[in-house]
PDB file of the backbone (N, CA, C, O) and the ligand in Angstrom, with CONECT records:
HET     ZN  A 101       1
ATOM      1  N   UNK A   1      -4.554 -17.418   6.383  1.00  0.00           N
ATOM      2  CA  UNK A   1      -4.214 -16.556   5.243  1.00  0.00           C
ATOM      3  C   UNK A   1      -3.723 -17.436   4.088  1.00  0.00           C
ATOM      4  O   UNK A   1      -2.657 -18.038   4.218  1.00  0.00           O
ATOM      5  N   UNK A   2      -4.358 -17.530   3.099  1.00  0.00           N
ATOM      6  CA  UNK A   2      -3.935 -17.803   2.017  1.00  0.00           C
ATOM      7  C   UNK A   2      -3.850 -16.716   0.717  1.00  0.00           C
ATOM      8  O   UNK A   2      -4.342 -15.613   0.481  1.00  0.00           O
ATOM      9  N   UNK A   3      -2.801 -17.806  -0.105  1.00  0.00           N
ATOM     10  CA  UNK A   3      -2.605 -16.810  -1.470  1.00  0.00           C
ATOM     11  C   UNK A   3      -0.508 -16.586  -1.148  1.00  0.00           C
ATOM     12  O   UNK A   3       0.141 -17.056  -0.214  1.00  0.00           O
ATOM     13  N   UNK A   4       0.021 -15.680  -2.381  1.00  0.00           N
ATOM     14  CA  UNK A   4       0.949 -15.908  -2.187  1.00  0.00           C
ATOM     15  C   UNK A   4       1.307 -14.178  -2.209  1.00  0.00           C
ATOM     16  O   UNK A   4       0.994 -13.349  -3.063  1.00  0.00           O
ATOM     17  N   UNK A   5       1.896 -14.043  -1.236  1.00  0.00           N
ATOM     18  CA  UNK A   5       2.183 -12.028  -1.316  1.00  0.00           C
ATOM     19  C   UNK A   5       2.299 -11.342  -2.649  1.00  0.00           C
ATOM     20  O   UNK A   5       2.864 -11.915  -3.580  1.00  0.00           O
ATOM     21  N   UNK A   6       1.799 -10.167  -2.775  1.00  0.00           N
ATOM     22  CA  UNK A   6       2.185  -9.867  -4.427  1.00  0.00           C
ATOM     23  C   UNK A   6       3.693  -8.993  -3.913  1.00  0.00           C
ATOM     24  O   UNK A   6       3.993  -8.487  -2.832  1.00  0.00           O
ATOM     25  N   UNK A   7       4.408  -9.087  -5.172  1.00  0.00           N
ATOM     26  CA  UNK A   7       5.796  -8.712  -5.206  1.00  0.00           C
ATOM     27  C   UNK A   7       5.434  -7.515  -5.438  1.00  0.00           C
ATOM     28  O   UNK A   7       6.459  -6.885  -5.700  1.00  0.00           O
ATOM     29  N   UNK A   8       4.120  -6.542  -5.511  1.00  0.00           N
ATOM     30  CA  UNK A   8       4.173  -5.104  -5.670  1.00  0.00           C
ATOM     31  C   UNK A   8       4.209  -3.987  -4.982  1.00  0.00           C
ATOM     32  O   UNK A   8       4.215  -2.810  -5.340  1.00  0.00           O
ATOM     33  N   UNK A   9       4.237  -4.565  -3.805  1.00  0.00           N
ATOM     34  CA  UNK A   9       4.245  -4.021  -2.998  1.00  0.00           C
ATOM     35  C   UNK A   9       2.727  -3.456  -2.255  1.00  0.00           C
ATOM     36  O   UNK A   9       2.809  -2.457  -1.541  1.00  0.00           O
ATOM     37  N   UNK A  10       1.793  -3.912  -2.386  1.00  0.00           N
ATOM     38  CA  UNK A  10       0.453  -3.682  -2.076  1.00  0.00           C
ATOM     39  C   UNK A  10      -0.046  -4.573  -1.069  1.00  0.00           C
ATOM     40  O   UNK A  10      -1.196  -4.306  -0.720  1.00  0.00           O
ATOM     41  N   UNK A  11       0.454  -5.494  -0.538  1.00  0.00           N
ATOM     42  CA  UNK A  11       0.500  -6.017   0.516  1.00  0.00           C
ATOM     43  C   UNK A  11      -0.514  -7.103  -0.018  1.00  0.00           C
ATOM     44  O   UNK A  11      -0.517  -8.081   0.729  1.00  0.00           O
ATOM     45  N   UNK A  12      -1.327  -7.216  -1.029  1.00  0.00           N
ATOM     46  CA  UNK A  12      -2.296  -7.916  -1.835  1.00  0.00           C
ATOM     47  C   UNK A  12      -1.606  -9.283  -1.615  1.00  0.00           C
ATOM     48  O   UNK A  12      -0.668  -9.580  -0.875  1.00  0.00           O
ATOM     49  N   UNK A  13      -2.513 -10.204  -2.673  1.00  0.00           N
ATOM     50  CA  UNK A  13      -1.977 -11.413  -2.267  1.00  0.00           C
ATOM     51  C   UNK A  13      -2.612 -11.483  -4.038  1.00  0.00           C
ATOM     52  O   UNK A  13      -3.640 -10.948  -4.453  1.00  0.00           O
ATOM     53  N   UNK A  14      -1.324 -12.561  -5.060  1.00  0.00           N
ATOM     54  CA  UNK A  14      -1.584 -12.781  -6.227  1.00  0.00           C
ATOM     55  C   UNK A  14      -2.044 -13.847  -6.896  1.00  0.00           C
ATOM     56  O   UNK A  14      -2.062 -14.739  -6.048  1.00  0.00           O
ATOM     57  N   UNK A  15      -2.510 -14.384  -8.134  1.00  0.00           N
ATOM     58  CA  UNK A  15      -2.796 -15.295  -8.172  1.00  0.00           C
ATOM     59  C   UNK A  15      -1.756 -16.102  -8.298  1.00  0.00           C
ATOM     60  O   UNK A  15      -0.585 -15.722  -8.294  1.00  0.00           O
ATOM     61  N   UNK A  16      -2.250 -17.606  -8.451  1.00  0.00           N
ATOM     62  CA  UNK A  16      -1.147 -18.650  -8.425  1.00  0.00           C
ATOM     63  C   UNK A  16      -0.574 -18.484  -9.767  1.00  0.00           C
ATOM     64  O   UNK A  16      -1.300 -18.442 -10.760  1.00  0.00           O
ATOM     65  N   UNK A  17       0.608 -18.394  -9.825  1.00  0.00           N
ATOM     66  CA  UNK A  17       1.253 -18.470 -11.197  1.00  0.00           C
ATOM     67  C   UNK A  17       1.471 -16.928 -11.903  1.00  0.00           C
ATOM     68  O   UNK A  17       1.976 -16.740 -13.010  1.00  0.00           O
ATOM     69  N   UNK A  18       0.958 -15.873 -10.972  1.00  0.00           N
ATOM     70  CA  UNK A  18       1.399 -14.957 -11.762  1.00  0.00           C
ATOM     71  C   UNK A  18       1.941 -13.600 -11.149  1.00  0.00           C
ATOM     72  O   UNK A  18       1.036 -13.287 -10.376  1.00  0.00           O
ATOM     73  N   UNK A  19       2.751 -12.789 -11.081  1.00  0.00           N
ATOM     74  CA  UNK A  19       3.647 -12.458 -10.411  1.00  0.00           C
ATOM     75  C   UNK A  19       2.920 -11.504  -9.559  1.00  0.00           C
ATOM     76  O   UNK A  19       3.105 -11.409  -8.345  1.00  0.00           O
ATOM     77  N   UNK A  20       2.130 -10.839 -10.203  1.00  0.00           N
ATOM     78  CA  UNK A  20       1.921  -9.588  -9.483  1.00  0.00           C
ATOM     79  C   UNK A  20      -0.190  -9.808  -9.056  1.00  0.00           C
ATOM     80  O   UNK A  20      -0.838 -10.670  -9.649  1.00  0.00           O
ATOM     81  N   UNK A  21      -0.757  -8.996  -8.148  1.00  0.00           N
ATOM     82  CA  UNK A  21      -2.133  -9.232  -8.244  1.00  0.00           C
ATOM     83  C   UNK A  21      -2.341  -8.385  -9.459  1.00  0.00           C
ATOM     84  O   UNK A  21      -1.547  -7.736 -10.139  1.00  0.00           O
ATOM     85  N   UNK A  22      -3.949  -8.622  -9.559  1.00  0.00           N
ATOM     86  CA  UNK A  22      -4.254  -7.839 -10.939  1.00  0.00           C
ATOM     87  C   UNK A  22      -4.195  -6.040 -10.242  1.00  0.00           C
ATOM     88  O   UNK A  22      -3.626  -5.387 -11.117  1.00  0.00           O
ATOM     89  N   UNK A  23      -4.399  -5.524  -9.590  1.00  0.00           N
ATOM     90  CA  UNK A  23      -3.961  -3.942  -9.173  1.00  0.00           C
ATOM     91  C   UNK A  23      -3.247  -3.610  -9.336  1.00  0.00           C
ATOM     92  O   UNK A  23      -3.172  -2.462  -9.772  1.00  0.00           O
ATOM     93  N   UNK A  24      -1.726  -4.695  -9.008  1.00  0.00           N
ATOM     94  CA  UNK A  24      -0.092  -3.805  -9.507  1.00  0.00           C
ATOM     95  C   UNK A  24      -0.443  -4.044 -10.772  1.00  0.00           C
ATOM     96  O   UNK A  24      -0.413  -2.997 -11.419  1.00  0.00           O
ATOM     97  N   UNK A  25      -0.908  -5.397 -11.692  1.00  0.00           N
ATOM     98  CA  UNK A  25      -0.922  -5.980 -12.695  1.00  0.00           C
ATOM     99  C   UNK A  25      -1.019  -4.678 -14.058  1.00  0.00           C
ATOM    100  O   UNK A  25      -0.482  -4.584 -15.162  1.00  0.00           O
ATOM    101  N   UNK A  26      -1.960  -3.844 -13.306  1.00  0.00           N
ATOM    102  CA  UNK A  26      -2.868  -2.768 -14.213  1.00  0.00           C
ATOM    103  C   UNK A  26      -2.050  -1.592 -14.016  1.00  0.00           C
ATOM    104  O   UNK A  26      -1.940  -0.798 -14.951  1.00  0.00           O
ATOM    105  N   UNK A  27      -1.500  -1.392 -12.987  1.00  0.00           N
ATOM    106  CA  UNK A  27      -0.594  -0.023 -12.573  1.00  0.00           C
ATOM    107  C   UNK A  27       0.390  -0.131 -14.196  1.00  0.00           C
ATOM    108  O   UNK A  27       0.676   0.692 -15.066  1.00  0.00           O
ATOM    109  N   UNK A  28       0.609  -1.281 -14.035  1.00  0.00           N
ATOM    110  CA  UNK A  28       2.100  -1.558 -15.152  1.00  0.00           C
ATOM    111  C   UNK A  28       1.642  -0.749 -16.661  1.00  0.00           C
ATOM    112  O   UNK A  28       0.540  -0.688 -17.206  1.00  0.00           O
ATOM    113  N   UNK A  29       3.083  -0.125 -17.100  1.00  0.00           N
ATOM    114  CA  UNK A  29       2.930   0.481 -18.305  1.00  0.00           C
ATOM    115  C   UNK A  29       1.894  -0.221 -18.977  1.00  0.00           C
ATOM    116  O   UNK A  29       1.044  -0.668 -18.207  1.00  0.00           O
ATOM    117  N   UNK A  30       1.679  -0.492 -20.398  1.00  0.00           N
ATOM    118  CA  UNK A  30       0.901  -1.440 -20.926  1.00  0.00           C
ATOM    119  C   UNK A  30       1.519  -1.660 -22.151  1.00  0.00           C
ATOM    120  O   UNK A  30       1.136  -2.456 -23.009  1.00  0.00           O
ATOM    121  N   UNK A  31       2.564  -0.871 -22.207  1.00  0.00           N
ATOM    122  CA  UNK A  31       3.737  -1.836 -22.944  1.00  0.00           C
ATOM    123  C   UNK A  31       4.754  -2.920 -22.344  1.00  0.00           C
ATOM    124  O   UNK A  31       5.391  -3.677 -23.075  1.00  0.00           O
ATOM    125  N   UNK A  32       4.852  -2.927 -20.908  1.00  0.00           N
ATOM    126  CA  UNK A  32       5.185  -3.231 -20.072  1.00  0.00           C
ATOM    127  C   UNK A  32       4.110  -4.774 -19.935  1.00  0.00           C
ATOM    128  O   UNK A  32       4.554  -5.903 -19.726  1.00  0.00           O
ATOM    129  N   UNK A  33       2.799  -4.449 -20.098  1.00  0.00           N
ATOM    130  CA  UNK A  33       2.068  -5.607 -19.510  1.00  0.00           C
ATOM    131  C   UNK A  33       1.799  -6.615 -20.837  1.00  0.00           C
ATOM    132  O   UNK A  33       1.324  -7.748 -20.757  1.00  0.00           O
ATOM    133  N   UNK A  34       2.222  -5.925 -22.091  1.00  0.00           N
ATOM    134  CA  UNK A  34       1.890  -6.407 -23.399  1.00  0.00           C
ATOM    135  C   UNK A  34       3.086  -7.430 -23.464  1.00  0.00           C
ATOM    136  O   UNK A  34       2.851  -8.633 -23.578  1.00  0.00           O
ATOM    137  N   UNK A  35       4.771  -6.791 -23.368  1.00  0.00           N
ATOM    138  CA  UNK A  35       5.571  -7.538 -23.068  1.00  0.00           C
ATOM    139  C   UNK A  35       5.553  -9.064 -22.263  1.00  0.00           C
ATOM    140  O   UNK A  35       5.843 -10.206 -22.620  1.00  0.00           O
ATOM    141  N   UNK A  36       5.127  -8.545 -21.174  1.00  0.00           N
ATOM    142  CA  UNK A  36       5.128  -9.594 -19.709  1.00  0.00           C
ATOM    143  C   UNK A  36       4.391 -11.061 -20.157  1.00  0.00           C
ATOM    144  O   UNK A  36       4.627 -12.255 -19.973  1.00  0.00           O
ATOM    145  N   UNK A  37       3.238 -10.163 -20.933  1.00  0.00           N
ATOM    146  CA  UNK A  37       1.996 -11.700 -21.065  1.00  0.00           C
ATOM    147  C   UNK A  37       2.437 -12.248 -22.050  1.00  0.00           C
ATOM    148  O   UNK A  37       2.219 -13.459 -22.010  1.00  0.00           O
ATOM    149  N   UNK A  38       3.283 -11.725 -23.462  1.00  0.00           N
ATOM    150  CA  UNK A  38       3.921 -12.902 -24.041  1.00  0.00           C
ATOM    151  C   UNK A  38       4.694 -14.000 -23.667  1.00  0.00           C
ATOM    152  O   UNK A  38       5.855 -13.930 -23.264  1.00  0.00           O
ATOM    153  N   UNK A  39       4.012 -15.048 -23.811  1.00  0.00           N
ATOM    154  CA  UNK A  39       4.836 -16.036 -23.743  1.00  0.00           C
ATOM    155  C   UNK A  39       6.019 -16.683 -24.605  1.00  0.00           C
ATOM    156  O   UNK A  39       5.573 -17.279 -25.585  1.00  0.00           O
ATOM    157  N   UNK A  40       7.171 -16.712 -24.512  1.00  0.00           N
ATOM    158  CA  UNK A  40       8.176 -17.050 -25.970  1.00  0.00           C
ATOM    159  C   UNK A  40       9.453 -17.446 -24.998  1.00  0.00           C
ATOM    160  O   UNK A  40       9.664 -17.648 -23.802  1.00  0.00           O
ATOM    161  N   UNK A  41      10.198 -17.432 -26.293  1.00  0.00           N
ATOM    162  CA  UNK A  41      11.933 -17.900 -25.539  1.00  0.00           C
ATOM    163  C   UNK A  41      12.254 -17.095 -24.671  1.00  0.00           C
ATOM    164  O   UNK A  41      12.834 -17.570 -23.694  1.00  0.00           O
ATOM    165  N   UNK A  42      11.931 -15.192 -24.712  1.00  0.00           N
ATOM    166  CA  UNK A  42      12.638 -14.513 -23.814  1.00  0.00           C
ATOM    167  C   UNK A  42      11.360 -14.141 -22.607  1.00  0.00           C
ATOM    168  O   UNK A  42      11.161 -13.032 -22.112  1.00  0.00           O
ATOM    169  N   UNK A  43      10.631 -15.351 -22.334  1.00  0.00           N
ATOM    170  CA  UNK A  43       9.580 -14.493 -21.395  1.00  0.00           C
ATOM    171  C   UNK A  43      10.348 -14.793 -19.967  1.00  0.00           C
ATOM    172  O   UNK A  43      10.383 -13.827 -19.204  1.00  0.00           O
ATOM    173  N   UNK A  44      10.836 -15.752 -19.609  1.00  0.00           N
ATOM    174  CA  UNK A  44      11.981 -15.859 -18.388  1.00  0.00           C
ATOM    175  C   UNK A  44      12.897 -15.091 -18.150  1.00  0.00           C
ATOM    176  O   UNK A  44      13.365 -15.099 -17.011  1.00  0.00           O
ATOM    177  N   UNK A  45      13.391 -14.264 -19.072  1.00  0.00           N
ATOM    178  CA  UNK A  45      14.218 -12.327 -19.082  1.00  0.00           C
ATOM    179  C   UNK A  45      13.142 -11.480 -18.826  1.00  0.00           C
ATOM    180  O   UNK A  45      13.240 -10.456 -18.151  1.00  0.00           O
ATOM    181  N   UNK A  46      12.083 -11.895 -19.367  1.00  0.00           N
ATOM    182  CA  UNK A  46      11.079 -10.397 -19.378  1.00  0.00           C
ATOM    183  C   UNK A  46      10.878 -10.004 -17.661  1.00  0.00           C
ATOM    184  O   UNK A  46      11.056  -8.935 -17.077  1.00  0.00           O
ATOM    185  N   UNK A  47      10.387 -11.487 -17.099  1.00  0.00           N
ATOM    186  CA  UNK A  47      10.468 -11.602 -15.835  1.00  0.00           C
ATOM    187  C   UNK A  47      11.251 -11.353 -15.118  1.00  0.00           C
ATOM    188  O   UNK A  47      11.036 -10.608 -14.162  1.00  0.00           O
ATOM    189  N   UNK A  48      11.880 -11.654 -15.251  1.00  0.00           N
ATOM    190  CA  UNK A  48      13.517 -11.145 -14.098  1.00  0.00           C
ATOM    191  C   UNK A  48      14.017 -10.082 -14.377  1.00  0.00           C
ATOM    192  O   UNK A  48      14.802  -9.577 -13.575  1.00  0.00           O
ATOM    193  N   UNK A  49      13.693  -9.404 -15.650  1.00  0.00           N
ATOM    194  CA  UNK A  49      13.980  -7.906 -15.685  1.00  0.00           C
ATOM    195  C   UNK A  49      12.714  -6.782 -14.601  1.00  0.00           C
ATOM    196  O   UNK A  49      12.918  -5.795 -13.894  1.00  0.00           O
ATOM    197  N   UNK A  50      11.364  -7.604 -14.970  1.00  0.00           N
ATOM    198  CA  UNK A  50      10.755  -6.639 -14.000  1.00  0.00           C
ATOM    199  C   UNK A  50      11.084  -7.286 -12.637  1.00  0.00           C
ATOM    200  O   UNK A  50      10.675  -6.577 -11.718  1.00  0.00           O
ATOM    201  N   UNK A  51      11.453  -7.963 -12.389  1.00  0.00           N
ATOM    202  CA  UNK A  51      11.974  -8.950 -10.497  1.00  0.00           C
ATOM    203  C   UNK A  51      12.730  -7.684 -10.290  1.00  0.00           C
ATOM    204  O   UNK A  51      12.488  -6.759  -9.516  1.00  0.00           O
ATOM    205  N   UNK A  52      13.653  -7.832 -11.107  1.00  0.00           N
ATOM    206  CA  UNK A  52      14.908  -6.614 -10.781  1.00  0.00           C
ATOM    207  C   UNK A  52      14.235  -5.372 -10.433  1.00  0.00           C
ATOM    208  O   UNK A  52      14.240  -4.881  -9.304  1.00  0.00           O
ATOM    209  N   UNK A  53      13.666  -4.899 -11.434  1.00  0.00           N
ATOM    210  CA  UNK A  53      13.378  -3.176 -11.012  1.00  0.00           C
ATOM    211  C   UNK A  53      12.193  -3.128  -9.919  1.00  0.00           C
ATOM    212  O   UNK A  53      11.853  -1.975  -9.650  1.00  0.00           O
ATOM    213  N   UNK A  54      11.317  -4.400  -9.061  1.00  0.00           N
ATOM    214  CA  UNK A  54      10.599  -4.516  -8.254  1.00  0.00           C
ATOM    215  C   UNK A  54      11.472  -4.320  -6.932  1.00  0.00           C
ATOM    216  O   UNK A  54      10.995  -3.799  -5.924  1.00  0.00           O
ATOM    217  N   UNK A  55      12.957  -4.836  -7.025  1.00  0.00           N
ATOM    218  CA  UNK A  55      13.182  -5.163  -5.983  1.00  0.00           C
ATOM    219  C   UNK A  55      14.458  -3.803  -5.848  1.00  0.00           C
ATOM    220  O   UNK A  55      15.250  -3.868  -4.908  1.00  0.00           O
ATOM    221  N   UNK A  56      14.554  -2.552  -6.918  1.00  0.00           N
ATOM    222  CA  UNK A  56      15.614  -2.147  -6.897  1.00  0.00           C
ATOM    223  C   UNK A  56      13.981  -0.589  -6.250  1.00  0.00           C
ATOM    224  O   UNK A  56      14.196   0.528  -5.779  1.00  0.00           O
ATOM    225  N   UNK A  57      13.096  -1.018  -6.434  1.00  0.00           N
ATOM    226  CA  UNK A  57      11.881  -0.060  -5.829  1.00  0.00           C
ATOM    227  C   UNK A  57      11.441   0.521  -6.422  1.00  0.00           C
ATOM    228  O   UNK A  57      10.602   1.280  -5.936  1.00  0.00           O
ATOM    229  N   UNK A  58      11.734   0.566  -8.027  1.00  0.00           N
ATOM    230  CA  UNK A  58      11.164   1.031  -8.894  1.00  0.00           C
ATOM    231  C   UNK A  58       9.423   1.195  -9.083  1.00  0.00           C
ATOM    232  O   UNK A  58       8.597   0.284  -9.125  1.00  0.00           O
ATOM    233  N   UNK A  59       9.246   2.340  -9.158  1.00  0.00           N
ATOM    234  CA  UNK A  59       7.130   2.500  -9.160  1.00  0.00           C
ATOM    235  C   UNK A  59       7.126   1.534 -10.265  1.00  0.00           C
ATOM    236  O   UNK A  59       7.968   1.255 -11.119  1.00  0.00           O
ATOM    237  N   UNK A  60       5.651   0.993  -9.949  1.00  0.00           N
ATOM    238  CA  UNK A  60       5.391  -0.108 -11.074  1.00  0.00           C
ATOM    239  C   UNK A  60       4.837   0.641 -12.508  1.00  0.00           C
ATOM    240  O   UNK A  60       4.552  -0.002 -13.519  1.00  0.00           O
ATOM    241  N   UNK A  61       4.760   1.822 -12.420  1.00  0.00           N
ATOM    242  CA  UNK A  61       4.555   2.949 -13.515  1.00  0.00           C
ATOM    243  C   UNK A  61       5.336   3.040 -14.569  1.00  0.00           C
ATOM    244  O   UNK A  61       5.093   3.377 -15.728  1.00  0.00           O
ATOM    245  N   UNK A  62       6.928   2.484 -13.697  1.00  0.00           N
ATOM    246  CA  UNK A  62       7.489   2.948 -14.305  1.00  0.00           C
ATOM    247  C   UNK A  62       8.757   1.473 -15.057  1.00  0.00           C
ATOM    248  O   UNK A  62       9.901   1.421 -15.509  1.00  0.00           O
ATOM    249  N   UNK A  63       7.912   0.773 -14.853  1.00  0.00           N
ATOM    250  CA  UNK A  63       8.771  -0.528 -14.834  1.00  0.00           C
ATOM    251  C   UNK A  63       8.993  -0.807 -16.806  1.00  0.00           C
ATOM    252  O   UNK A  63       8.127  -0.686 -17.672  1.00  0.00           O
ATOM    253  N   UNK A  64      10.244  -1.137 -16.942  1.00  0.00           N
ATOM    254  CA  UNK A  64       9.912  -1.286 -18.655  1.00  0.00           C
ATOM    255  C   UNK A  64      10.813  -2.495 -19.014  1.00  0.00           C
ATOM    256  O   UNK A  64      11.923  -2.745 -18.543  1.00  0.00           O
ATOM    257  N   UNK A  65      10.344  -2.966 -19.641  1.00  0.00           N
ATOM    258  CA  UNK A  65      10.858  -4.602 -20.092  1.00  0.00           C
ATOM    259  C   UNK A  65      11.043  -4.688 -21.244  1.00  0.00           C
ATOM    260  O   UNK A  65      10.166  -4.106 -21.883  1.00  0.00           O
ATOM    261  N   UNK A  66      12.154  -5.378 -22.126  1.00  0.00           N
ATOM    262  CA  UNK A  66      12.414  -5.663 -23.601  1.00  0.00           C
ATOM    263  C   UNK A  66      11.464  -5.879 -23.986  1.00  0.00           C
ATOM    264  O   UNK A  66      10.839  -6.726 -23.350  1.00  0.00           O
ATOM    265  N   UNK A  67      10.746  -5.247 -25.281  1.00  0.00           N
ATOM    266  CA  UNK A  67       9.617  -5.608 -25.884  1.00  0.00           C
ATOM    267  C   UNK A  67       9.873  -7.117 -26.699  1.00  0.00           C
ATOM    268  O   UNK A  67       8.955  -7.643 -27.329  1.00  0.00           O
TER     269      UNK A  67
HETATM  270 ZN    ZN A 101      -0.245  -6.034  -5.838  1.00  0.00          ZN2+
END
């Protein structure tokens, strides 16, 4: 088995370097996914804000991150 588990709970497996597979990837708001893919000073918050609500069980529907 290779690949690295996706944190979405889909039992999937994601790519290297990016948190979720593309299935949770797409579930995500799309203000949510517009956020995430910027890259900038606060993209290491953007991340750990959705870590948090992944791991507090939040639907990935419903996940929302500082724009
Ligand atoms: Zn997944």
């Amino acid at each position: 088995m290779t690949g690295t588990p996706c944190k979405g709970g889909c039992r999937g497996t994601r790519q290297p370097h990016r948190y979720l597979c593309l299935t949770c990837w797409h579930a995500l708001p799309a203000a949510a996914r517009r956020a995430l893919a910027r890259s900038d000073a606060h993209a290491v918050a953007r991340l750990r804000e959705l870590h948090r609500q992944l791991e507090a069980g939040i639907p990935l529907t419903e996940i929302e991150v500082t724009p």
